[in-house]
mmCIF file of the N, C-alpha and C atoms, coordinates in Angstrom:
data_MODEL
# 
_entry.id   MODEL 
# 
loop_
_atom_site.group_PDB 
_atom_site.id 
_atom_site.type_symbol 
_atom_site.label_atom_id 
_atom_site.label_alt_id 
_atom_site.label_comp_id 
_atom_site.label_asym_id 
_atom_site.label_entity_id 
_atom_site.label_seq_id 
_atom_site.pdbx_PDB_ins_code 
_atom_site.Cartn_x 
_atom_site.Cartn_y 
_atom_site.Cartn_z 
_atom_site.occupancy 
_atom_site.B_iso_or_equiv 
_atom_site.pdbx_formal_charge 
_atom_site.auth_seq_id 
_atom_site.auth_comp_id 
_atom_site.auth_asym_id 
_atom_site.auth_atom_id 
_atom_site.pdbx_PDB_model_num 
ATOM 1   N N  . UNK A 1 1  ? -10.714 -41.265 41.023 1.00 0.00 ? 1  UNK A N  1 
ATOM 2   C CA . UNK A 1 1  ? -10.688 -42.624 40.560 1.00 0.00 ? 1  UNK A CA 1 
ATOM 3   C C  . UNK A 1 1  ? -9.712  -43.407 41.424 1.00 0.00 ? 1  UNK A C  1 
ATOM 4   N N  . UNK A 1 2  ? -9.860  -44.561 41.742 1.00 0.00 ? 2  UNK A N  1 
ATOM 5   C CA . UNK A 1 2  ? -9.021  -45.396 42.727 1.00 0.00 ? 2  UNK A CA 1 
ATOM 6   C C  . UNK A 1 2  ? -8.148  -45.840 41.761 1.00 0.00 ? 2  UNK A C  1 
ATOM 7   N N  . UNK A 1 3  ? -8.487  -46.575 40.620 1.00 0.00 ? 3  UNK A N  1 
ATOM 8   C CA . UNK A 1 3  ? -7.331  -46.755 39.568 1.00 0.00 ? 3  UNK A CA 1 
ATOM 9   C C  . UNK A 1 3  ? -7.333  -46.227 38.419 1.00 0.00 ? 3  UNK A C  1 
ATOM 10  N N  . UNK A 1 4  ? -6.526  -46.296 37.550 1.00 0.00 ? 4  UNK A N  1 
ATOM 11  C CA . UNK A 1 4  ? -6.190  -46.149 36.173 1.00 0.00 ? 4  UNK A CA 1 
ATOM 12  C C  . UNK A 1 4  ? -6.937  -46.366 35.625 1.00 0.00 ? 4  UNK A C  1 
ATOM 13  N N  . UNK A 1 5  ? -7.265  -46.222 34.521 1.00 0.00 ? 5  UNK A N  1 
ATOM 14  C CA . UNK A 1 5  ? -8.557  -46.800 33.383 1.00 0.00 ? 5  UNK A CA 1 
ATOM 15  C C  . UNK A 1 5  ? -8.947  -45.577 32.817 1.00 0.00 ? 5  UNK A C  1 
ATOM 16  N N  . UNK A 1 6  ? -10.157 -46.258 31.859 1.00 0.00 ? 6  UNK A N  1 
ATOM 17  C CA . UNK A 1 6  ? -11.000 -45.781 31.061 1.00 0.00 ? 6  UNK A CA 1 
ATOM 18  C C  . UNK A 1 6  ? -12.395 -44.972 31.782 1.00 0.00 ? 6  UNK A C  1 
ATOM 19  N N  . UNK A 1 7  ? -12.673 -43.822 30.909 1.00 0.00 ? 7  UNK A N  1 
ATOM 20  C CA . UNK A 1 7  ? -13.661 -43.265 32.075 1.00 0.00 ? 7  UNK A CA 1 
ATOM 21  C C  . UNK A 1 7  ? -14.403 -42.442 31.402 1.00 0.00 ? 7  UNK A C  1 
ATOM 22  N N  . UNK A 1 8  ? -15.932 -42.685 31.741 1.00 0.00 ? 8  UNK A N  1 
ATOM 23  C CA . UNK A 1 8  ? -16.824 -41.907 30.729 1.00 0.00 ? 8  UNK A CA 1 
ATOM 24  C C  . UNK A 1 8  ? -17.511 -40.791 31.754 1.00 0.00 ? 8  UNK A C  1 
ATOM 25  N N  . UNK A 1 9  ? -17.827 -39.543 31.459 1.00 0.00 ? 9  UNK A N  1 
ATOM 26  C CA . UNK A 1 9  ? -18.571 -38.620 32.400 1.00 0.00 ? 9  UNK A CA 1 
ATOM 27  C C  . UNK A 1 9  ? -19.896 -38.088 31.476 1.00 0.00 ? 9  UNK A C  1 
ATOM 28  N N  . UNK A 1 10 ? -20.863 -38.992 31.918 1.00 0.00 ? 10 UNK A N  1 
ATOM 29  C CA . UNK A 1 10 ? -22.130 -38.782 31.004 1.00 0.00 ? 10 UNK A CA 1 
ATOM 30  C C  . UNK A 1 10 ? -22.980 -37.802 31.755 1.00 0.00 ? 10 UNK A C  1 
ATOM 31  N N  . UNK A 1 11 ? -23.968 -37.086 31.058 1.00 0.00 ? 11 UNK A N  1 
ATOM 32  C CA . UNK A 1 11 ? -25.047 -36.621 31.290 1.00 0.00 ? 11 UNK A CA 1 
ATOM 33  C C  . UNK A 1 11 ? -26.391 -37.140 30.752 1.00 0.00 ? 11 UNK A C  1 
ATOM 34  N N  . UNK A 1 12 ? -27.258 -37.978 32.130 1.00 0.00 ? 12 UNK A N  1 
ATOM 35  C CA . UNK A 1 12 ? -28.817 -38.738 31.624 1.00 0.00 ? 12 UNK A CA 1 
ATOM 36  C C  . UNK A 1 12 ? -30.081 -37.924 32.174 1.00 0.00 ? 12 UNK A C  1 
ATOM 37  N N  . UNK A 1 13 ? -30.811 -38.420 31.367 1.00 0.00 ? 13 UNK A N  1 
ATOM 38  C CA . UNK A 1 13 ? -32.035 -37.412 31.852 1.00 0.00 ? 13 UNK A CA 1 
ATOM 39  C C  . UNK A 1 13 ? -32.929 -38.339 32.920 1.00 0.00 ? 13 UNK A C  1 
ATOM 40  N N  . UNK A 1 14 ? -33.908 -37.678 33.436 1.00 0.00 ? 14 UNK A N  1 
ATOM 41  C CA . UNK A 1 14 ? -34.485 -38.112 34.577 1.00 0.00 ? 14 UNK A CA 1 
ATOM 42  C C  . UNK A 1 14 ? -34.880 -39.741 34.017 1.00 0.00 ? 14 UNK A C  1 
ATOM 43  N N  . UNK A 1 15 ? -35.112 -39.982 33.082 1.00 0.00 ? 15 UNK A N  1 
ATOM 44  C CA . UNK A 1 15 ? -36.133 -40.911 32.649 1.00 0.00 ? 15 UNK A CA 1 
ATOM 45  C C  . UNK A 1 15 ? -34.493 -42.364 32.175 1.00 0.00 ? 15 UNK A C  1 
ATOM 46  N N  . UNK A 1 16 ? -33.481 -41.920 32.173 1.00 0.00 ? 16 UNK A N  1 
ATOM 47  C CA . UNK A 1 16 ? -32.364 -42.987 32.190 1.00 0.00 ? 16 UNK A CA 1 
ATOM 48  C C  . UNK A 1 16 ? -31.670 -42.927 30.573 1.00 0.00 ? 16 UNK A C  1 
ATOM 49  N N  . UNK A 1 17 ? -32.552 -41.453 29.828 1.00 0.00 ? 17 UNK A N  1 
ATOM 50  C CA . UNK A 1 17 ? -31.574 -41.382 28.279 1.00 0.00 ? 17 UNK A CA 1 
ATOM 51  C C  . UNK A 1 17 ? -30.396 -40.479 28.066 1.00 0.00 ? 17 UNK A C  1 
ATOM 52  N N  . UNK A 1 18 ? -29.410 -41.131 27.928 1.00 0.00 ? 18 UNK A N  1 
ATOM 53  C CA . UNK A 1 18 ? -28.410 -40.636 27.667 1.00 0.00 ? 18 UNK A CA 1 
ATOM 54  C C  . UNK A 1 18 ? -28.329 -39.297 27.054 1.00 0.00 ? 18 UNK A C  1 
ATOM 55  N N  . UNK A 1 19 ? -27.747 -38.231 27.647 1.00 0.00 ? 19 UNK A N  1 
ATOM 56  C CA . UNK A 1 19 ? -27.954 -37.069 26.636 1.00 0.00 ? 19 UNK A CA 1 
ATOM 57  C C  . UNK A 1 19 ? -26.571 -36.441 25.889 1.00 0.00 ? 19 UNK A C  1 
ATOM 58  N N  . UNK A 1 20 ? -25.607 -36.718 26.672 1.00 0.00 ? 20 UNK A N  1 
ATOM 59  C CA . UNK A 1 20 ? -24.505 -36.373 26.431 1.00 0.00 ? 20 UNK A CA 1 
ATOM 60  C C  . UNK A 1 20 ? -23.155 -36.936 27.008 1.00 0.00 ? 20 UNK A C  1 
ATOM 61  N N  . UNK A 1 21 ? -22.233 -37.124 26.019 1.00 0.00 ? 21 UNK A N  1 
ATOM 62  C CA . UNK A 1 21 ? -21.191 -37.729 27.095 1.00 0.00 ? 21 UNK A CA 1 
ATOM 63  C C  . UNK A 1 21 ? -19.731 -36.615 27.008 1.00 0.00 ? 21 UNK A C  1 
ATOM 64  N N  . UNK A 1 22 ? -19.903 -35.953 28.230 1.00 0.00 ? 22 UNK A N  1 
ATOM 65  C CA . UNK A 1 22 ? -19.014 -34.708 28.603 1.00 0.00 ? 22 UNK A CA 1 
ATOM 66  C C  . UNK A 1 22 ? -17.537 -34.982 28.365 1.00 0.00 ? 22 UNK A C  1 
ATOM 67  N N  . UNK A 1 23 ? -17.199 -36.403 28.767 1.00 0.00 ? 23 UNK A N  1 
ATOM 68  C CA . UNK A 1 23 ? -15.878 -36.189 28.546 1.00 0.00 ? 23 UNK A CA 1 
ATOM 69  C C  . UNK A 1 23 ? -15.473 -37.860 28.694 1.00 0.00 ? 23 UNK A C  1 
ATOM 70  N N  . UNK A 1 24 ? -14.348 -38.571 27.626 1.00 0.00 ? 24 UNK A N  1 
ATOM 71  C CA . UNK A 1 24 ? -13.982 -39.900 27.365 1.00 0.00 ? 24 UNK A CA 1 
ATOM 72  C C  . UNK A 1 24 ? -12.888 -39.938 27.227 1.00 0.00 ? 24 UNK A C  1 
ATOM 73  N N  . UNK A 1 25 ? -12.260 -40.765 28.116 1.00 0.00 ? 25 UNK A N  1 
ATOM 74  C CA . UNK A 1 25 ? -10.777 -40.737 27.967 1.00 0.00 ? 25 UNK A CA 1 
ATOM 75  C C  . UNK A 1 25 ? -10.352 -41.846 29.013 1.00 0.00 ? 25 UNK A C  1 
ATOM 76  N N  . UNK A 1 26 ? -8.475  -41.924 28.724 1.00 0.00 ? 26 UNK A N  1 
ATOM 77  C CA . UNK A 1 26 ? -8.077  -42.961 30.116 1.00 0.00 ? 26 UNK A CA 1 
ATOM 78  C C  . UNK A 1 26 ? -7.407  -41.600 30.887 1.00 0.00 ? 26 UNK A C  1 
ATOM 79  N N  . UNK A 1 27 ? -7.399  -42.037 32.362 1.00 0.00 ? 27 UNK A N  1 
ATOM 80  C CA . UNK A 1 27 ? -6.847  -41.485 33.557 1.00 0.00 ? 27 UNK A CA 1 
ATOM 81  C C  . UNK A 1 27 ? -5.918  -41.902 34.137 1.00 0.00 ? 27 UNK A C  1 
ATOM 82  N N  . UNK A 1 28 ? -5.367  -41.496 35.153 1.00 0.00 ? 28 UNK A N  1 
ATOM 83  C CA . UNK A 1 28 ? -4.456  -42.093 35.794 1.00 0.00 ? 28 UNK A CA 1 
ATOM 84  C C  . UNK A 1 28 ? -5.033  -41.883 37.033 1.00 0.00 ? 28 UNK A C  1 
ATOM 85  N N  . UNK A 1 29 ? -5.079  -42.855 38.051 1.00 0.00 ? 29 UNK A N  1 
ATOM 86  C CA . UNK A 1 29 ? -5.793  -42.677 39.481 1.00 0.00 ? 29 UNK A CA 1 
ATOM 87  C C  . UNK A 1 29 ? -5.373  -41.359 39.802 1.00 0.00 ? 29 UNK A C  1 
ATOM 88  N N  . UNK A 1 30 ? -6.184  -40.642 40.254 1.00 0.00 ? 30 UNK A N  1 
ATOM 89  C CA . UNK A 1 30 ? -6.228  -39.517 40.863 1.00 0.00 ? 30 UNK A CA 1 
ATOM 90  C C  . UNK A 1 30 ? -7.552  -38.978 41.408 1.00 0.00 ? 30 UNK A C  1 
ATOM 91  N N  . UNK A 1 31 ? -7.596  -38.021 41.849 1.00 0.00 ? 31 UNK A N  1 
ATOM 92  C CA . UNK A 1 31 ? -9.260  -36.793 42.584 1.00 0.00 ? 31 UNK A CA 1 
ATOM 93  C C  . UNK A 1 31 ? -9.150  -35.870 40.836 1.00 0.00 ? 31 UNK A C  1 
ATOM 94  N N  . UNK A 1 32 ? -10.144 -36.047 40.190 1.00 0.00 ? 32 UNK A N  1 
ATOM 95  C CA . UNK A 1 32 ? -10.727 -35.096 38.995 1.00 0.00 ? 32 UNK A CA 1 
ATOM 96  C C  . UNK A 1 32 ? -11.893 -34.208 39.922 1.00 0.00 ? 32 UNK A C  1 
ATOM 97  N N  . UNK A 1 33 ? -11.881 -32.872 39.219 1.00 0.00 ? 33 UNK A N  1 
ATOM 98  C CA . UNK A 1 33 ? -13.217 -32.305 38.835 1.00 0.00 ? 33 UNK A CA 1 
ATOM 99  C C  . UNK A 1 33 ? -13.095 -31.877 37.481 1.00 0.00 ? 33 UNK A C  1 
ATOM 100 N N  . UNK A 1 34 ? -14.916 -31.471 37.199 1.00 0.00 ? 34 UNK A N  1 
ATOM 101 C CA . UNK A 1 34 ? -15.279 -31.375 35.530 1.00 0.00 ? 34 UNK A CA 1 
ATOM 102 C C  . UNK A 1 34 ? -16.274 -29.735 35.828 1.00 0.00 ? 34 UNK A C  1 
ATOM 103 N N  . UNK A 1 35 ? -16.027 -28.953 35.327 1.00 0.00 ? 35 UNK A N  1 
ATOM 104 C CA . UNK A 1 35 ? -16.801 -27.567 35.273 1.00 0.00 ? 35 UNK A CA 1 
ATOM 105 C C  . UNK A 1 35 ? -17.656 -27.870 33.556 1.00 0.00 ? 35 UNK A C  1 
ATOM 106 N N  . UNK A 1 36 ? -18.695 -27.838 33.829 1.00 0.00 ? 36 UNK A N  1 
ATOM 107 C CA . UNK A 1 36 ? -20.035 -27.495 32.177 1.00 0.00 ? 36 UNK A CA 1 
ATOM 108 C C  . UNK A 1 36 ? -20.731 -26.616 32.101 1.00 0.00 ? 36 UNK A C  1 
ATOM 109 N N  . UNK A 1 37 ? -20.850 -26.300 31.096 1.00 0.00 ? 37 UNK A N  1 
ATOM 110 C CA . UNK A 1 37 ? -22.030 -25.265 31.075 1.00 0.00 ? 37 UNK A CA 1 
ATOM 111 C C  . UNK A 1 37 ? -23.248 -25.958 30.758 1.00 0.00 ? 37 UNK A C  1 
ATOM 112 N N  . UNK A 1 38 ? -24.314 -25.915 32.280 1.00 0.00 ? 38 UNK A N  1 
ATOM 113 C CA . UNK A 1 38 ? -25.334 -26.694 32.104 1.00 0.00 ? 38 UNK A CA 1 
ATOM 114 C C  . UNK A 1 38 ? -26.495 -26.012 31.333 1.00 0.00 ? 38 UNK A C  1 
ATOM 115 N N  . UNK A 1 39 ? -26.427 -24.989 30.969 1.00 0.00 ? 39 UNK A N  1 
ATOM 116 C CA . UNK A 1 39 ? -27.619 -24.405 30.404 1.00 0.00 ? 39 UNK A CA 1 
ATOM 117 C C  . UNK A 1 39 ? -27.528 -25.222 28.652 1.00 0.00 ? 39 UNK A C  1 
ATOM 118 N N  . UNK A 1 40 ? -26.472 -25.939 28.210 1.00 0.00 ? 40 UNK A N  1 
ATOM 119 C CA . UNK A 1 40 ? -26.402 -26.641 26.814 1.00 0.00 ? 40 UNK A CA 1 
ATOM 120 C C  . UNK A 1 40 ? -27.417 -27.276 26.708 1.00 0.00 ? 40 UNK A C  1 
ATOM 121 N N  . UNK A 1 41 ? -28.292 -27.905 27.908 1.00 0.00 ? 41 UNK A N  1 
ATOM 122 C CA . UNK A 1 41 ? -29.221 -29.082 28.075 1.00 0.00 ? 41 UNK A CA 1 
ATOM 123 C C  . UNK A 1 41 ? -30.233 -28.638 28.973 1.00 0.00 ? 41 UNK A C  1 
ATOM 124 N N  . UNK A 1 42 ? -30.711 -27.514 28.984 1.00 0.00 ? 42 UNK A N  1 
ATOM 125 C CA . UNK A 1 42 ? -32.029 -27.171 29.058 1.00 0.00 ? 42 UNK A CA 1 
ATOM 126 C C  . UNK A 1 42 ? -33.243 -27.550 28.510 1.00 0.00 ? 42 UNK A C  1 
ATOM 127 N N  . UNK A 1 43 ? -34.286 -27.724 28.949 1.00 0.00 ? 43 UNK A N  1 
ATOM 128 C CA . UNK A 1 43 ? -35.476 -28.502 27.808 1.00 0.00 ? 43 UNK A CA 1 
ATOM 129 C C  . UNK A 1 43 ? -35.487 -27.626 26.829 1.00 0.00 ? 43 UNK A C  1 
ATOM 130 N N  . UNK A 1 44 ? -35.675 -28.205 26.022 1.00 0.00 ? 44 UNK A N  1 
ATOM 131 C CA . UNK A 1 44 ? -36.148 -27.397 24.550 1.00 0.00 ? 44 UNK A CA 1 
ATOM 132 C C  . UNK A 1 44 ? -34.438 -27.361 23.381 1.00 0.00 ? 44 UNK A C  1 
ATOM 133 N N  . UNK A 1 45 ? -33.277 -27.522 24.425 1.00 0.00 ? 45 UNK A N  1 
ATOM 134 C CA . UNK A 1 45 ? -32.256 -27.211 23.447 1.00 0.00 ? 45 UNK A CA 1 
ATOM 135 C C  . UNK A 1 45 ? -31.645 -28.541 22.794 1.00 0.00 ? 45 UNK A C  1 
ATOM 136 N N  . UNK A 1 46 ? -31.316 -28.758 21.711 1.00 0.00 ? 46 UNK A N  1 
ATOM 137 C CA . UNK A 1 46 ? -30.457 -30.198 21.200 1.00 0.00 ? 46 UNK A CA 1 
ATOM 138 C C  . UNK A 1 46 ? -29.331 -30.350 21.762 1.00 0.00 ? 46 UNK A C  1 
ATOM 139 N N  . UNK A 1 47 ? -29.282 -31.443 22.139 1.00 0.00 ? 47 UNK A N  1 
ATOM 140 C CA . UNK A 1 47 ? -28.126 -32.319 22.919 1.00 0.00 ? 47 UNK A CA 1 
ATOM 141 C C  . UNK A 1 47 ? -26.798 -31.889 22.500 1.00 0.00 ? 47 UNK A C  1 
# 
């Protein structure tokens, strides 16, 4: 992030629907990474 703020890390599906939002919070400028377990959102499983 270049600055400070508020910051949402969503997961959308091909078609633009929101499926999940991984992680919400404020930051402080810095380089983040985020590790998920993507198999939660496989077809067929609930959000």
């Amino acid at each position: 992030m270049e600055r400070s703020g508020r910051m949402q890390l969503l997961v959308n599906s091909n078609d633009g629907k929101e499926l999940r939002v991984l992680k919400a919070s404020r930051f402080q400028a810095d380089t983040y990474q985020y590790a998920w377990e993507q198999q939660v959102l496989l077809p067929g499983c609930d959000p």
